[in-house]
MDTraj code that builds the backbone (N, CA, C; nanometers):
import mdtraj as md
import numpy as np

residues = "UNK UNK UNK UNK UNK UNK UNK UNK UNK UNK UNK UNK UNK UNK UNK UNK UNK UNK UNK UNK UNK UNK UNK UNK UNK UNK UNK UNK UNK UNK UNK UNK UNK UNK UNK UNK UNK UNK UNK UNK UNK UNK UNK UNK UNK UNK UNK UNK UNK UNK UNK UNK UNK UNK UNK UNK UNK UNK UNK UNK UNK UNK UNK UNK UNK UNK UNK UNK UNK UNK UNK UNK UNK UNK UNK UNK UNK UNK UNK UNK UNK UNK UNK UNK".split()
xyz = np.array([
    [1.3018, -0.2352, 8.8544],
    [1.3644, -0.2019, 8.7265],
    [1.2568, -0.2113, 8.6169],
    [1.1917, -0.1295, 8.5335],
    [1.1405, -0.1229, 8.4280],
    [1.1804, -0.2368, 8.3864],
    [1.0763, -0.3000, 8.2712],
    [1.0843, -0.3466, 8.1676],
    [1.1124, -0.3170, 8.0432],
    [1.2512, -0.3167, 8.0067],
    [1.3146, -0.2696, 7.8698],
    [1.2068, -0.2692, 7.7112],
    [1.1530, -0.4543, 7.7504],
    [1.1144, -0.4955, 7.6535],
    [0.9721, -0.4238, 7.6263],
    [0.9042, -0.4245, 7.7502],
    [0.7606, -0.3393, 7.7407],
    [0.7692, -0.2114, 7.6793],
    [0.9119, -0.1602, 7.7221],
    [0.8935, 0.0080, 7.6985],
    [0.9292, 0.0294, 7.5300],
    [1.0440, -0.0565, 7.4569],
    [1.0316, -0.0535, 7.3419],
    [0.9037, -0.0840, 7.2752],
    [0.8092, -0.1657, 7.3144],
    [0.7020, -0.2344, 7.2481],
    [0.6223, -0.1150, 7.2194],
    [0.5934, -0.0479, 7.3456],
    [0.5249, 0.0843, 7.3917],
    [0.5692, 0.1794, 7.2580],
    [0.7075, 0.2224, 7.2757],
    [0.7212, 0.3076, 7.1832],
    [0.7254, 0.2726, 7.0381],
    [0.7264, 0.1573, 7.0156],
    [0.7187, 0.0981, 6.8322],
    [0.5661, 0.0942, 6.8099],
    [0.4838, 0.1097, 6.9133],
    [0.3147, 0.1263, 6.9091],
    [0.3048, 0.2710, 6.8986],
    [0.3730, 0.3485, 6.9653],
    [0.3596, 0.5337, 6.9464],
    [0.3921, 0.5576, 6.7963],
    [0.4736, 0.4887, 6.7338],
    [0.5348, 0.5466, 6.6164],
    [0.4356, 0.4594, 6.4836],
    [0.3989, 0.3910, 6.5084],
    [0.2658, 0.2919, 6.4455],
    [0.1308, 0.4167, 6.4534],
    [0.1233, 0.4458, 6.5414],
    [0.0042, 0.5572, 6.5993],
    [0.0282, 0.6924, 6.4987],
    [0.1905, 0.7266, 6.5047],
    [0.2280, 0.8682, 6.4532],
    [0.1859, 0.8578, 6.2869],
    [0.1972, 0.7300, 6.2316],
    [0.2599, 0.7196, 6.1224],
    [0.0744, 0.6658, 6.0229],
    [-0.0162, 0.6358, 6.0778],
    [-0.1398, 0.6415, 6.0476],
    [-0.2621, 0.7112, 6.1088],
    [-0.3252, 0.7680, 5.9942],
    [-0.4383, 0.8507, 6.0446],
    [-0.5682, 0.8105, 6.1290],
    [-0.5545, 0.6553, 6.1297],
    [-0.6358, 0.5990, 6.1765],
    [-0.6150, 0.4648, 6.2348],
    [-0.5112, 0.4760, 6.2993],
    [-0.4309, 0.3738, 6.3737],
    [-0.4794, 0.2659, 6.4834],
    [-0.6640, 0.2877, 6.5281],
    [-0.7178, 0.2416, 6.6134],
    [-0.7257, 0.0721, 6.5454],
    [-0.7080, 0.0443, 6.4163],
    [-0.6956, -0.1088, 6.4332],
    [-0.6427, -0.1556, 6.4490],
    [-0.5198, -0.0752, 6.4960],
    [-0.3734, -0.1801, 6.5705],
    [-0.3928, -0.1645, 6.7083],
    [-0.4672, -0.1125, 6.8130],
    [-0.5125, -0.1600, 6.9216],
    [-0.5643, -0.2847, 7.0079],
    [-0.6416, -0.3471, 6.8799],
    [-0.6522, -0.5125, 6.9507],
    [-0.5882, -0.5873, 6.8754],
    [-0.4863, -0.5440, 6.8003],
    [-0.3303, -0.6305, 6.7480],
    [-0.2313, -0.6745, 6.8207],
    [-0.2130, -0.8062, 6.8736],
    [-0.1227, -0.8314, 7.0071],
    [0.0195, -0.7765, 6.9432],
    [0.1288, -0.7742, 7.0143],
    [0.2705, -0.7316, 6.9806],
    [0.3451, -0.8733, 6.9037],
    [0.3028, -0.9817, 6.9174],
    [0.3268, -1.0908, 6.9055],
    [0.2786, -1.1431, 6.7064],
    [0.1675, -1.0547, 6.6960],
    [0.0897, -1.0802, 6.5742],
    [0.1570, -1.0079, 6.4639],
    [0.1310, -1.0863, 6.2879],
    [0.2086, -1.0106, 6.2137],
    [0.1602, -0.8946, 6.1916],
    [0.2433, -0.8265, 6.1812],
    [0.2245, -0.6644, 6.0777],
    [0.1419, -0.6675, 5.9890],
    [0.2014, -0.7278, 5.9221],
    [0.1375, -0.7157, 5.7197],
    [0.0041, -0.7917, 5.7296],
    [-0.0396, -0.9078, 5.8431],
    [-0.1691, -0.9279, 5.8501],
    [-0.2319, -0.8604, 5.9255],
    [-0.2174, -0.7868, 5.9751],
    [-0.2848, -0.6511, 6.0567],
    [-0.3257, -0.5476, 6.0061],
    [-0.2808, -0.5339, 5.8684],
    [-0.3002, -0.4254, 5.7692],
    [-0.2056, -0.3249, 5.7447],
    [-0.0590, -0.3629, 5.7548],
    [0.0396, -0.2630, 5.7775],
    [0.0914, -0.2578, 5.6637],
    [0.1026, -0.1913, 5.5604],
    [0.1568, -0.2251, 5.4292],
    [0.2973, -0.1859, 5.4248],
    [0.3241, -0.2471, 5.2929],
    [0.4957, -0.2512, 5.2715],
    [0.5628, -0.0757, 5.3022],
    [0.4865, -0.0099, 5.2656],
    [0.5059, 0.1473, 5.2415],
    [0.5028, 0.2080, 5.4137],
    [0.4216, 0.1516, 5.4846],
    [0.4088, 0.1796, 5.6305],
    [0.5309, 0.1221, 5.6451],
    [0.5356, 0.0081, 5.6538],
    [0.6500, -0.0635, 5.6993],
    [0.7664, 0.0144, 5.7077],
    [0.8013, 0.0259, 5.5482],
    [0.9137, 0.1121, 5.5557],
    [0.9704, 0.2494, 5.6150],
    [0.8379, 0.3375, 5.6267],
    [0.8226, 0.4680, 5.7086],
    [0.8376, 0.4310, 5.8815],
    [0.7879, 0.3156, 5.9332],
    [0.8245, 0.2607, 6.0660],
    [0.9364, 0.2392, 6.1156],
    [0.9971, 0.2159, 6.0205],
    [1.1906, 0.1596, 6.0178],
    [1.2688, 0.2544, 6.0147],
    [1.2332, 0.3984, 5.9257],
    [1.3062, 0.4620, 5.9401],
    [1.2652, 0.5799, 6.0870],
    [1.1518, 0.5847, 6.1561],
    [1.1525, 0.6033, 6.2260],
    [1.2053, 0.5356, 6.3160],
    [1.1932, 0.4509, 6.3511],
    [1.2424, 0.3552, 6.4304],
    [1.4118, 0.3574, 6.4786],
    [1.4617, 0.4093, 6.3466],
    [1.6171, 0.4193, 6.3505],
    [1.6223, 0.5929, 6.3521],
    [1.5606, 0.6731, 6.4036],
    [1.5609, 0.8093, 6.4817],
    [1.5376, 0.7965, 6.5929],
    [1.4195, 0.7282, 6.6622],
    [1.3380, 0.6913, 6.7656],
    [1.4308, 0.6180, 6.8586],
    [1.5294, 0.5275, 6.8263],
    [1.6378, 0.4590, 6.8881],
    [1.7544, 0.4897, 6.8891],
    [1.7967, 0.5510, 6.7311],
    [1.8894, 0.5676, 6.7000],
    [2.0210, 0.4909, 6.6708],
    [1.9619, 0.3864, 6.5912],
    [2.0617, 0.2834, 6.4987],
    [1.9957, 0.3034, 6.3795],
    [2.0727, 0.2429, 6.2739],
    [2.0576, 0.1996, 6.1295],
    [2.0608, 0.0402, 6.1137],
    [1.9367, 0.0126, 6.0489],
    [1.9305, -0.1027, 5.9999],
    [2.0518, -0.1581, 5.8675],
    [2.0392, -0.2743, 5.9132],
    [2.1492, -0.3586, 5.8193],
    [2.0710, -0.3495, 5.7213],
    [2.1558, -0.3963, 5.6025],
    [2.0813, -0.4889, 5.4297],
    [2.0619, -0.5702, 5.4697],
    [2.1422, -0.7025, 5.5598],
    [2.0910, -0.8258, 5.5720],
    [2.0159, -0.8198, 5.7176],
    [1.9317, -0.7611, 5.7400],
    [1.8393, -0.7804, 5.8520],
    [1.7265, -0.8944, 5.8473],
    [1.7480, -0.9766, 5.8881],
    [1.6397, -1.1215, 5.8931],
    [1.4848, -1.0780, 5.8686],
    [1.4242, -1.1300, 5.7854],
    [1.2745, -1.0724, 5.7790],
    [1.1760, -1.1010, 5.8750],
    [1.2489, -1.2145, 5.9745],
    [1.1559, -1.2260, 6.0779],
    [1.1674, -1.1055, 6.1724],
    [1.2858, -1.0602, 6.1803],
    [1.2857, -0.9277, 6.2817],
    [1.1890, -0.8192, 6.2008],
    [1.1345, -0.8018, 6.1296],
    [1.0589, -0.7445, 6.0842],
    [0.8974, -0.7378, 6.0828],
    [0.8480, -0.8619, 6.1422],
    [0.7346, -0.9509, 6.1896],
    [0.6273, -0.9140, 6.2091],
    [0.6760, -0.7959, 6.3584],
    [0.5402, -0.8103, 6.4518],
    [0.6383, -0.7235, 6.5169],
    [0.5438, -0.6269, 6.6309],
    [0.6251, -0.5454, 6.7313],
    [0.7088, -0.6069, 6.8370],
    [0.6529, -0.7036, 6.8686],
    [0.7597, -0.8347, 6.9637],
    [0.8953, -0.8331, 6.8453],
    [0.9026, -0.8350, 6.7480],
    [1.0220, -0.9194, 6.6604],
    [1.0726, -0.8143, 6.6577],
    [1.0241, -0.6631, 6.6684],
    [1.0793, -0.5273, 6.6044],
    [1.1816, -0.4997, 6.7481],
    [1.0694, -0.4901, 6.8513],
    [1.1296, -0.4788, 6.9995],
    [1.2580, -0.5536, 7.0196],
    [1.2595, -0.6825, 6.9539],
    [1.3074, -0.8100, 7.0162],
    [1.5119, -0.7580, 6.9710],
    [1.4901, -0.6854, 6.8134],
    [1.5465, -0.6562, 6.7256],
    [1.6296, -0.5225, 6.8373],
    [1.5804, -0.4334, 6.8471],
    [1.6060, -0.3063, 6.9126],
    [1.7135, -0.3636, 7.0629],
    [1.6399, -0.4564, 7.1237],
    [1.6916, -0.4688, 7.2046],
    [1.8938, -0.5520, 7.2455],
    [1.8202, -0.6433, 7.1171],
    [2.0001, -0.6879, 7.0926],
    [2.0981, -0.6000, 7.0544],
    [2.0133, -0.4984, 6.9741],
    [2.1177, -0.4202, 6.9399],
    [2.2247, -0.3159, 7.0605],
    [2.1101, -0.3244, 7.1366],
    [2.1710, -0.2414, 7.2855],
    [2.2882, -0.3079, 7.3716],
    [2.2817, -0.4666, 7.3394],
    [2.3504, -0.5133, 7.4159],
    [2.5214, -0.5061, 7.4125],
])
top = md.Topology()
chain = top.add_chain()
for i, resn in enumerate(residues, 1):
    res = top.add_residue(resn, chain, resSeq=i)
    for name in ("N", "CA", "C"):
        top.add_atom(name, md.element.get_by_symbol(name[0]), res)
traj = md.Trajectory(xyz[None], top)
């Protein structure tokens, strides 16, 4: 059985990739590490999310916890409850 969690991680890294022209410094960025100290700015951020909610196909809450917002582990982590 695949790994659910890998394959979201995978694809929240494709859409990180889509969404900068020069996306190679999130390559040695673990999934685990923050965003915004990685160099992901608030404006990325937000363009990630709404992909993210095409790419999956949910809508984020108003009160969405800012830790689910984190790191691609927290984004994944996020995606995946929602499936359940």
């Amino acid at each position: 059985m695949p790994d659910q969690a890998a394959e979201v991680r995978l694809r929240i890294r494709e859409l990180l990739l889509g969404l900068f022209a020069d996306a190679g410094f999130l390559s040695g960025v673990p999934d685990s590490a923050s965003l915004r100290q990685a160099g992901v700015s608030s404006n990325a951020l937000v363009s990630l999310l709404v992909a993210m909610e095409d790419a999956f196909g949910f809508e984020w809450d108003d009160d969405v916890r800012p830790e689910a917002l984190r790191s691609v582990e927290s984004l994944a982590d996020h995606v995946l409850a929602l499936r359940v």
